[in-house]
C-alpha positions, 0 to 999 in steps of 0.5 A, spaced: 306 485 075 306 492 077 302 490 083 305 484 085 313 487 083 313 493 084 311 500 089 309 507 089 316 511 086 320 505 082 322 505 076 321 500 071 327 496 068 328 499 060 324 497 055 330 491 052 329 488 059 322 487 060 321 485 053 325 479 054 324 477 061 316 477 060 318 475 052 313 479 049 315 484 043 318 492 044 311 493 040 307 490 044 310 492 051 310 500 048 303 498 047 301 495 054 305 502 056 301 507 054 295 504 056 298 504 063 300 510 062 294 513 060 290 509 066 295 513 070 299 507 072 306 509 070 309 516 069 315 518 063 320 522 066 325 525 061 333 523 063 330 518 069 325 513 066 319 509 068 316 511 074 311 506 077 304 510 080 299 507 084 295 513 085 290 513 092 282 512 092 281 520 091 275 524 088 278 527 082 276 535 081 270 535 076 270 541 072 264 542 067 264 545 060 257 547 059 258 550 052 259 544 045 259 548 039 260 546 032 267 545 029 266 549 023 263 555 025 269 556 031 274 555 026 270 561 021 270 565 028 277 565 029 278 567 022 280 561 019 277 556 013 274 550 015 274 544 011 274 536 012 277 531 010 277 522 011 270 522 012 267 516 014 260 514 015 257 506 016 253 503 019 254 496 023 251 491 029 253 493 036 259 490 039 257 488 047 262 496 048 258 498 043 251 496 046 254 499 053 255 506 050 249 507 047 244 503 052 241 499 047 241 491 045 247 487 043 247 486 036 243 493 035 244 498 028 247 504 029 251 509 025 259 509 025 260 517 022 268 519 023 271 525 020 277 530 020 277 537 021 281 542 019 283 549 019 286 553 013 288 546 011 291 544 017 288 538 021 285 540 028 281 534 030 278 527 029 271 526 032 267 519 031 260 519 034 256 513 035 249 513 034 242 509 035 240 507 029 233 507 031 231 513 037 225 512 042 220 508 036 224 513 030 228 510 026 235 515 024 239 515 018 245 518 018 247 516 011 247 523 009 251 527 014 255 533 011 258 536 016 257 543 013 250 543 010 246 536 013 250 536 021 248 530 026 244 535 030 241 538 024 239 531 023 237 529 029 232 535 029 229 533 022 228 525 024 226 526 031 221 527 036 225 528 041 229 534 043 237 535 046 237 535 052 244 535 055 251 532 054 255 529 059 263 527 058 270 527 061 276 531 058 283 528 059 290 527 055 291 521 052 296 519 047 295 519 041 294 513 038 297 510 031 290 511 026 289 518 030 295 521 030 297 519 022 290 523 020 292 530 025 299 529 023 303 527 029 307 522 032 305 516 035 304 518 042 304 524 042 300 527 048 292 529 045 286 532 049 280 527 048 274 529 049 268 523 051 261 525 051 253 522 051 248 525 048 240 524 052 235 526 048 230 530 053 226 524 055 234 521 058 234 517 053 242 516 049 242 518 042 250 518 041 256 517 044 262 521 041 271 522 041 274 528 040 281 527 039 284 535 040 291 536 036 293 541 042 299 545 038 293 547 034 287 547 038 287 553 045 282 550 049 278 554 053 272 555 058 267 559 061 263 558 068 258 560 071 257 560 078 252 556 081 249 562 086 247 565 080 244 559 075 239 554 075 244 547 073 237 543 075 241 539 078 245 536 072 252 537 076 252 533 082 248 527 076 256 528 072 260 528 078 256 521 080 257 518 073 260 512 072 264 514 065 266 508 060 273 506 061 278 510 058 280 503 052 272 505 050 276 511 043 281 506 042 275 501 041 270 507 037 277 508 032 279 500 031 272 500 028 274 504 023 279 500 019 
């Protein structure tokens, strides 16, 4: 409809309109807005409207964030109490998305572990990672992942031969969906910082896919760099930068696996 109906700059009709003309639910059509939303396709402007986006074939600006770090531990740094909450651990047979993120068989094992964690008590984050089930002829159990005593990576490290060797992702703004904004305390919608990213093992194998959703009125997101002159990136940046992501539906459909 977009495409066909309407340019760059239009404003679409209100929300009561387009429901009856199209003769879907204002549920349905808010849900529709949001995925176009956040494919870039529709803009929200306070006192204007909806406003169509048709954005040009441009290569987008890749800003690399070499450090991932445990949550806990940046939380005691800034000298707060970390602590979690509606941890999830479960394991499943892979979807053909699934499958996609993790580069294995449809139908394959793997592990669904998803938490909350939270800052004197105040809810900061919800991350969910998909993991292999079996890595490189290892079988891997999750089931007794703590995130303070028995992490993932602490685990990865005593059940694999394997090494970690780098992550690669993407940080966008998205906003919040219904599950996700329930569990950090916000509105539906509300804008949140998603953080998306493989795991590879030092053998190019992919160990986990992993969401973060950032409740950004409680999270100050930094970075650091290094200049390229001055360190050895092996090659990894100009790898990210070519890299296919998995489109942007891929953390709804990690958190719609939760229910």
């Amino acid at each position: 409809m977009i495409d066909a109906d309407f340019e760059d700059g239009d404003r679409l009709p209100s929300e009561v309109k387009l429901s009856e003309s199209l003769g879907v639910s204002r549920a349905k059509l808010r849900e529709a807005f949001g995925s176009l939303w956040q494919a870039g396709l529709i803009e929200k402007k306070w006192g204007v409207g909806t406003i169509v986006r048709k954005p040009k074939d441009l290569k987008p600006v890749v800003v690399p964030l070499p450090y991932i770090r445990s949550a806990p531990n940046l939380i005691r740094e800034c000298g707060l109490t970390p602590s979690v909450s509606d941890v999830s651990v479960e394991r499943g047979r892979a979807d053909s998305t699934i499958a996609d993120l993790l580069d294995i068989p449809s139908a394959s094992d793997y592990w669904l572990v998803d938490r909350v964690v939270r800052a004197d008590d105040v809810p900061i984050q919800r991350t969910i990672d998909a993991v292999c089930a079996q890595v490189e002829g290892k079988v891997f159990d999750a089931s007794a992942f703590d995130v303070d005593t028995n992490t993932l990576v602490a685990m990865y490290r005593a059940q694999l031969d394997s090494k970690l060797m780098r992550s690669d992702g993407r940080v966008t703004v998205v906003p919040a969906p219904a599950d996700t904004a329930q569990r950090l305390d916000l509105r539906e919608g509300d804008p949140v910082l998603l953080v998306e990213y493989s795991t590879l093992t030092d053998r190019q194998t992919v160990l986990s896919y992993s969401v973060t959703w950032f409740n950004t009125a409680r999270v100050d997101i930094r970075f650091s760099a290094e200049r390229p002159e001055t360190m050895d990136f092996l090659g990894q940046i100009p790898d990210v930068v070519k890299k296919p992501f998995p489109p942007a539906h891929v953390s709804s459909h990690l958190s719609a696996l939760m229910h």
